[in-house]
N, C-alpha and C positions, 0 to 999 in steps of 0.2 A: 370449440376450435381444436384441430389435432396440432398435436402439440411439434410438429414437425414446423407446422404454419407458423405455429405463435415463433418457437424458436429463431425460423427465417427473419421473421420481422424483425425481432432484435439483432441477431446480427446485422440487418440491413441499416440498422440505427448504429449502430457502435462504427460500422466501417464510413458513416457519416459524422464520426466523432463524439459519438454519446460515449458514457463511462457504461462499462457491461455493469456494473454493479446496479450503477442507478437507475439504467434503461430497465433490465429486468423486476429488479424489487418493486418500480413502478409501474409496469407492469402485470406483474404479479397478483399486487394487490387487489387487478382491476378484473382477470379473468377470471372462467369457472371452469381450469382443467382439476381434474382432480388430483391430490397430493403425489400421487406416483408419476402421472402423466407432468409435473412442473417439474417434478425430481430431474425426469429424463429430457425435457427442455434446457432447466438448467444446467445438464451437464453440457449439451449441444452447445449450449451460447459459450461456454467459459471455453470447456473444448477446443472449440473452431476457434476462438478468439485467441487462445494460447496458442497453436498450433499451426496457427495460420501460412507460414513462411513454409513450413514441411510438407505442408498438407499440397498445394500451392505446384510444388514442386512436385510430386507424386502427379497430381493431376498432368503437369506439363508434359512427364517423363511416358506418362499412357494417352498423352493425348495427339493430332496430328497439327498441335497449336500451342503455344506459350498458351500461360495461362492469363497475361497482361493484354491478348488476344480472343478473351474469349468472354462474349455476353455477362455482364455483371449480376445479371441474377439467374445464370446459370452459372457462374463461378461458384457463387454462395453455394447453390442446390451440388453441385460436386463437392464441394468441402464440408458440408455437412453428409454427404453420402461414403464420401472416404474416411471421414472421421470415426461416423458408428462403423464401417468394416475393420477400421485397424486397432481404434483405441476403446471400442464399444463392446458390450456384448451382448450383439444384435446380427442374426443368423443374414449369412449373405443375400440371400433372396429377396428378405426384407429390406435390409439397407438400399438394396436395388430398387427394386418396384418403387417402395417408396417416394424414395425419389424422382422417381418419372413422374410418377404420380403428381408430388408437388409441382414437377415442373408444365401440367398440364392444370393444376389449380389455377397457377399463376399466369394461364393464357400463355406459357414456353409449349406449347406443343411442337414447335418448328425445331423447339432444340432439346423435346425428351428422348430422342435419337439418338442423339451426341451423348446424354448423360449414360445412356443403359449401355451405350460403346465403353465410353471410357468407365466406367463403374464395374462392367463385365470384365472389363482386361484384365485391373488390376486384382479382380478374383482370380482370373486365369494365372496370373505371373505370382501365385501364390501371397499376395498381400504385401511385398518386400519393398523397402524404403529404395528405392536405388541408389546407390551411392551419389556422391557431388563431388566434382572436379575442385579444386582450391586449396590456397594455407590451411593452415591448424582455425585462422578463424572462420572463413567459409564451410570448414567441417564442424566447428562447433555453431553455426549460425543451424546450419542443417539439423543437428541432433537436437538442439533445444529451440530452435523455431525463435530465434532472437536476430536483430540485425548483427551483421558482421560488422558494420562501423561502429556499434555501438559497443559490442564484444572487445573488438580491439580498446576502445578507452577507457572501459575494466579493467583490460586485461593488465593495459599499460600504466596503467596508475596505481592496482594492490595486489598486480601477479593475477596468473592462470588457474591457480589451486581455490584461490578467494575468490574467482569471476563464476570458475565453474561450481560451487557452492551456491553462488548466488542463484543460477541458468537454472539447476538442479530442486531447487527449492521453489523456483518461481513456476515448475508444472507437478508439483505435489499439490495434492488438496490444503485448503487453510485450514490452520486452527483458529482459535478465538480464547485468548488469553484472557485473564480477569485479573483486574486491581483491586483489592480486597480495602474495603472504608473502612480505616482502622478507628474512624470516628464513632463505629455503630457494630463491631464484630470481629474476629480474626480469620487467620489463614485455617486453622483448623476447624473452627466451629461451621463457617462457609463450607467448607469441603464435606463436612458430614449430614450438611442441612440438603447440597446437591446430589449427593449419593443416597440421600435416603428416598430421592425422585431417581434413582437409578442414571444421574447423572454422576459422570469419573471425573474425575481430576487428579492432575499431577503437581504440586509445588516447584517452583524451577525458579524460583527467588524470594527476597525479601517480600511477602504479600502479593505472591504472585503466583497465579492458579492454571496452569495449563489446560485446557477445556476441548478436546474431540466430539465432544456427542452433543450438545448442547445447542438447540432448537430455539428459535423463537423468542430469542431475548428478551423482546420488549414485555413479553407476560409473562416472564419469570417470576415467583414470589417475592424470591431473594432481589433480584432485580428493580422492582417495582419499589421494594420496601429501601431502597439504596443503599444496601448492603455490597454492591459492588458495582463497578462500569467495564466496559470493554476497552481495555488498551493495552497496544504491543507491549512486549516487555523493552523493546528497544525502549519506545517511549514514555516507559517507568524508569527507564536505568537514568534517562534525560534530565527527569525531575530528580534522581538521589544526586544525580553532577550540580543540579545548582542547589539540592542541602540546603534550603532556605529552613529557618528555626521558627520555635513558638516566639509570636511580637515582630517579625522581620516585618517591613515591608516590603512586595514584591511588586513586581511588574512583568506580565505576560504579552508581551510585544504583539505576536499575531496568535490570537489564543481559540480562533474555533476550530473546532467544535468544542472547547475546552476541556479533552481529556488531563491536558497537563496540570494546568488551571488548577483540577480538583485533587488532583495527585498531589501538588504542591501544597494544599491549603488543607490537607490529612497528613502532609508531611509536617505541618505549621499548627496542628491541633486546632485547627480552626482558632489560632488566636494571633493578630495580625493584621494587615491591610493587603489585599490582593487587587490588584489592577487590572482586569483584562479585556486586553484592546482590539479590537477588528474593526476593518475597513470599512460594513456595512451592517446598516441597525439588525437585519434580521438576524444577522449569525452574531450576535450581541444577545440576542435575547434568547439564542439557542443555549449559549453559556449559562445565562440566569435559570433556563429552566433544569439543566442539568443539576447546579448546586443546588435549586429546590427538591430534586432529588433527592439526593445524597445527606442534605441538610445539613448543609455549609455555609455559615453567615457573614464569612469576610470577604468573599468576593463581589468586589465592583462591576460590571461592565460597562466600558468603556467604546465609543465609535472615535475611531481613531487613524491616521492615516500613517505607516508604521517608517515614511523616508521622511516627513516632515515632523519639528520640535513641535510638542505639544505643550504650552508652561502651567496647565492645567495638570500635570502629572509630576507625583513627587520626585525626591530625588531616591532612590531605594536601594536596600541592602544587596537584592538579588534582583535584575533582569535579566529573563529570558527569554532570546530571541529565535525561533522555530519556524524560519524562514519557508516562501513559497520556492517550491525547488522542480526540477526533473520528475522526482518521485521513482528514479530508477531501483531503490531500494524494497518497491514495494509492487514489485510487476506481479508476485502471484498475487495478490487482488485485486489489482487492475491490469491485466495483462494488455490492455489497449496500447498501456504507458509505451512500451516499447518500438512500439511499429512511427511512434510521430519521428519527425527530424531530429538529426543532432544540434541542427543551426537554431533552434526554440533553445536546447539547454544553453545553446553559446549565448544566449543573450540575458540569460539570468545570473550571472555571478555581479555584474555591472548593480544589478538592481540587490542582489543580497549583500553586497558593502555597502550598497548605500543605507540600509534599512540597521544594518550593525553597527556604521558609525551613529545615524540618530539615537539607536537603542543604549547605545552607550553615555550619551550625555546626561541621562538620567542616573549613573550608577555612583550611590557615594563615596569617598576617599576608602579605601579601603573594603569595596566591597564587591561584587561578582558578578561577570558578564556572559552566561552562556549563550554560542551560537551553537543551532543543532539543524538536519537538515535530513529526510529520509529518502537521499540517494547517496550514489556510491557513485560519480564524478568528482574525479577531485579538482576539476575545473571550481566546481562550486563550493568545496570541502575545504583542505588544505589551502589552498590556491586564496582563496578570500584570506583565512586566516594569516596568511602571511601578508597580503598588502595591506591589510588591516592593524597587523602590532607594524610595522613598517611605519605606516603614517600616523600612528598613536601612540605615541612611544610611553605615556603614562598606564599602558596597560601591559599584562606579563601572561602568559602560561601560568597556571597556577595545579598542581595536580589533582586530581581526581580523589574522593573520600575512600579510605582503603576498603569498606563495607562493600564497595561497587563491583570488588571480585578478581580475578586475578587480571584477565583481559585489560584490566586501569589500571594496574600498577605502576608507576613510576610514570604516566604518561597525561599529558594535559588536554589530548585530543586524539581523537583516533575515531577510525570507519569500522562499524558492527560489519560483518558478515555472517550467513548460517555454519558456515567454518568455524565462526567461533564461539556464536553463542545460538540457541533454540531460540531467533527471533526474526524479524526485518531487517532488511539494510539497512544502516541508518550512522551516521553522522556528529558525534561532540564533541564540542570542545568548550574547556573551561577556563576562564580568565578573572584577572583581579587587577582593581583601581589601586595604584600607589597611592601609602598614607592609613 
């Protein structure tokens, strides 16, 4: 298949609400482009999918039609043809034919006309963004290809410098962080084992490995042998906030894929009880098969429904609750996240207190209740946390472990941004049971 084709299809899937990530990787596995040819797919799919809202507007600005007005799979075939001209490095000509081309694969012959129109101008007009009429946030919706509504309630909840940090980060390539299994190796040893495959690494915390080149996880040696897993460092820093100890008992409220799970039960020396709870058997037995992995023996899986009491579940030293959220924190890997309604986030805070008050009736006298959450809404952030100690009044802000770095200092809670730290958006807060 030419990898323009495959490309199309996936976008056609995502703008039907598939996740780019899982469309493609499923993808992926099924076709026979070869490695270079998926390289350049994959960047089409993330691309256009990141870029969407810019791209979008380019088209409208050279075309003799909004773009809300125009064939939806010639829309596509234009936004992946203005994509490779401005953000590719793929010779004008190419990007052009090309695309006609597709567009007569795909039975568009009526409208390969229109494409090599509007694909030609904006060669002719030198490739230039056109400006956009609006506030400071319809010019940042333009430059980072983000919604303006959603811009603004970044913006308004932890400032312009923290939103644009976020914008900035979320059309950078990803990295892929590693958790280093302190049950089976360390941060140095792991870094020496990956570079001797001429893989690099950077250290950027406690056990924690910064990773640029690194292919193909799942056949990793290091990998396979469980000497590490992939998780943000936001989502390492989550587990040193609830600092559970060797013998704690814990509880992981909504715990798949269970990166935290197993970060907490290496934080725990594997000696302990660990509980980890999800809605549905199969991602129950995703968690089991991770810790077989890793070979980690205290963790339970549990099916579990995270707003109603379970009395099958102890009372424990530390739960942590890593609520279903927005995920605005985490648009460079899912850059889909961005383009849904605001009115979907509006109706999640309702549902994240209810899940943090259940999660709480488990916590004993005296002991720890973290809420964590990987967006940057403080509808679902802050905003909970406050109606939460409000109507609990047996629970406190409790600070942060000073290990956690400066960014925690004196503070119970608080939104990650890449402003502040090499990570995800991402969302904690720590609390303690009176007594």
């Amino acid at each position: 298949m030419d990898p323009r084709l495959f490309a199309y299809r996936i976008i056609e899937r995502v703008e039907k609400n598939a996740y780019s990530n899982l469309a493609l990787d499923g993808a992926m596995r099924e076709c026979s482009l070869s490695p270079r040819d998926k390289a350049f797919a994959a960047r089409l799919v993330y691309g256009v999918t990141e870029r969407r809202l810019t791209l979008r507007h380019i088209i409208s600005c050279y075309s003799d039609r909004s773009a809300d007005n125009i064939d939806r799979q010639i829309l596509i075939i234009l936004e992946m043809g203005i994509y490779q001209l401005y953000f590719m490095n793929v010779p004008d000509s190419a990007a052009v034919n090309e695309s006609v081309n597709l567009a007569k694969v795909l039975k568009k012959s009526s409208g390969a006309g229109f494409v090599n129109a509007v694909l030609r101008r904006a060669v002719k007009e030198g490739k230039v963004i056109p400006p956009v009429q609006g506030d400071v946030y319809e010019q940042l919706s333009m430059e980072f290809s983000c919604p303006a509504t959603l811009i603004r309630r970044i913006c308004e909840g932890y400032g312009e410098k923290k939103a644009v940090s976020l914008l900035k980060a979320s059309l950078e390539q990803s990295v892929t962080v590693l958790r280093v299994n302190t049950l089976k190796t360390n941060a140095a040893s792991l870094a020496e084992n990956l570079s001797a495959r001429g893989i690099e690494t950077e250290i950027i915390g406690e056990n924690a490995l910064l990773c640029r080149t690194l292919k193909n996880v799942e056949v990793d040696p290091d990998f396979m042998a469980g000497n590490y897993h992939v998780q943000d460092l936001s989502s390492q820093l989550c587990c040193m906030a609830a600092a559970p100890k060797a013998g704690d008992t814990v509880i992981d409220m909504c715990a798949a894929p269970g990166g935290k799970t197993i970060t907490m039960a290496e934080l725990m020396e594997d000696k302990g009880r660990i509980f980890a709870c999800e809605l549905h058997e199969k991602r129950t037995r995703l968690i089991l098969s991770g810790a077989e992995r890793m070979g980690i023996g205290c963790i339970t899986a549990v099916t579990n429904d995270a707003r109603v009491h379970n009395d099958a579940l102890p009372l424990a030293d530390v739960v942590l609750c890593d609520v279903p959220c927005s995920g605005y924190g985490v648009i460079r890997g899912k850059p889909e996240i961005k383009y849904k309604p605001l009115s979907e986030a509006d109706k999640l805070p309702a549902v994240q207190l209810d899940i943090l008050k259940a999660a709480s009736e488990y916590v004993k006298a005296g002991g720890v209740l973290v809420y964590s959450t990987c967006t940057v809404n403080i509808e679902e952030n802050e905003r909970v946390i406050e109606k939460f100690l409000d109507s609990t009044p047996m629970f406190a802000g409790d600070m942060f472990p000073g290990k956690m770095g400066d960014h925690f200092k004196g503070k119970f809670m608080t939104a990650i941004f890449p402003a502040d730290l090499p990570a995800d958006g991402f969302f904690i807060c720590r609390m303690r049971k009176e007594g």
